[in-house]
N, C-alpha and C positions, 0 to 999 in steps of 0.2 A: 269375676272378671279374670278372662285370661292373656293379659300380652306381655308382650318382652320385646325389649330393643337393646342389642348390643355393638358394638365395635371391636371389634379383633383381625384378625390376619386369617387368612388360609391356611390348614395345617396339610393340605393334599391339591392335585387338582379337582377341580369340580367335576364327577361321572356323571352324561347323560345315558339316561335310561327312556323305555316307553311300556308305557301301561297295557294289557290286552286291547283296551281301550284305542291306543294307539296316541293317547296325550301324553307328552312329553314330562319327565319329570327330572331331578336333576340333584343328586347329593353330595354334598359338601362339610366340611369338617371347619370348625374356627376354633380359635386360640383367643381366649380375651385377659387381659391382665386384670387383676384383683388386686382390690386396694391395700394399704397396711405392709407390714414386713414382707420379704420376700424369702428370707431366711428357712431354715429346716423348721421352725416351730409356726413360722407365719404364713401367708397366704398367698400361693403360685396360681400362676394361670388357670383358667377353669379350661375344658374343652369339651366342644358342643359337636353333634350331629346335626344340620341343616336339610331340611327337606325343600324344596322350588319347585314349583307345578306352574305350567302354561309355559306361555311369551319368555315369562319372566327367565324361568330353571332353562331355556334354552339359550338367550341371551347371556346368563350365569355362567353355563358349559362353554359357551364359546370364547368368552372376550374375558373368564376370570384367571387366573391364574395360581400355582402355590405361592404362599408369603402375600399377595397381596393384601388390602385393608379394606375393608366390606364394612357396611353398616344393614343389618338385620332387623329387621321387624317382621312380627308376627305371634304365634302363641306355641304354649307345650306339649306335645302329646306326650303320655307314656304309657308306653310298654311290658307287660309282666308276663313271662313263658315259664315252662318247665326245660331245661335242659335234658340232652338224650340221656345225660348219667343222672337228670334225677333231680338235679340244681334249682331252684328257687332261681330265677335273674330280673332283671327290668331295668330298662333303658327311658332317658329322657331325652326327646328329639325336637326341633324345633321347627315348627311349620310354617315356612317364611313367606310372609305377603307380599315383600318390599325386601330388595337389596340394593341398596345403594354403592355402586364402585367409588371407591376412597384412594388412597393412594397407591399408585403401581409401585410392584417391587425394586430394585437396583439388583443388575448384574453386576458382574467384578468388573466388565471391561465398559459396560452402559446401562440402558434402561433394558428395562424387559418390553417384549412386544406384547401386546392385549391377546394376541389371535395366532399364539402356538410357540409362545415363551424363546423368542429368537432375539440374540443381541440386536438392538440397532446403533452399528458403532458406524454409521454413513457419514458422512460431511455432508452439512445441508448445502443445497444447488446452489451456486452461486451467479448470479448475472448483472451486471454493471445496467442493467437499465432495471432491476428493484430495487424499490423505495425501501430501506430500512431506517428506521430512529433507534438511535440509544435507549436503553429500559428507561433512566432519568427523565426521558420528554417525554411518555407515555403518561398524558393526564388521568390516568385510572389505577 
């Protein structure tokens, strides 16, 4: 059995790429916190490589952001090369089926935008003939 589900943040934005093929694919980096100490002896964030293929890795590229909060599924692949000087290396990547968008980031001055990380510091419109209620009378 191979899968994995995580939660973490963006550690970059999401780059679209395209295959010879001409299908879209889509890589991205996360940051997930590790249980336990956080200390020099105990256990810091892990950090992942993300792979997104289809719909999905282009939807990812457009509307993700860096820092945002992602939820991941999918499985491992890894990787083992020779380096040009000779090195031994291998990478473990993670080949995502399912990304679920989690919480948008916070700029200094507001939110981030989904679609090209721009403040949105607007006053929402205001017009004496909409209906608004108090959050409190909101029966949900």
């Amino acid at each position: 059995m191979n899968n994995v589900a995580l939660i973490g943040r963006l550690t970059r934005a999401p780059e679209l790429k395209h295959l010879p093929s001409g299908d879209p694919v889509c890589e991205m980096s996360i940051a997930v916190d590790s249980a336990g100490d956080k200390g020099p002896d105990g256990y810091g964030p892990g950090f992942f490589d993300v792979i997104v293929f289809g719909k999905t890795g282009e939807n990812s590229a457009t509307y993700l952001v860096k820092g945002q909060q992602v939820g991941i599924e999918g499985r491992l692949r890894h990787h083992r090369w020779e380096s040009n000087d000779g090195t031994k290396r291998s990478k473990i990547e993670i080949l995502a089926n399912r990304v679920d968008f989690l919480a948008k980031p916070k700029a200094a001055e507001g939110e981030i935008d989904y679609r090209g990380a721009t403040p949105v510091n607007e006053p929402a419109a205001t017009n004496s003939g909409d209906f608004s209620a108090p959050d409190d009378d909101i029966p949900f």
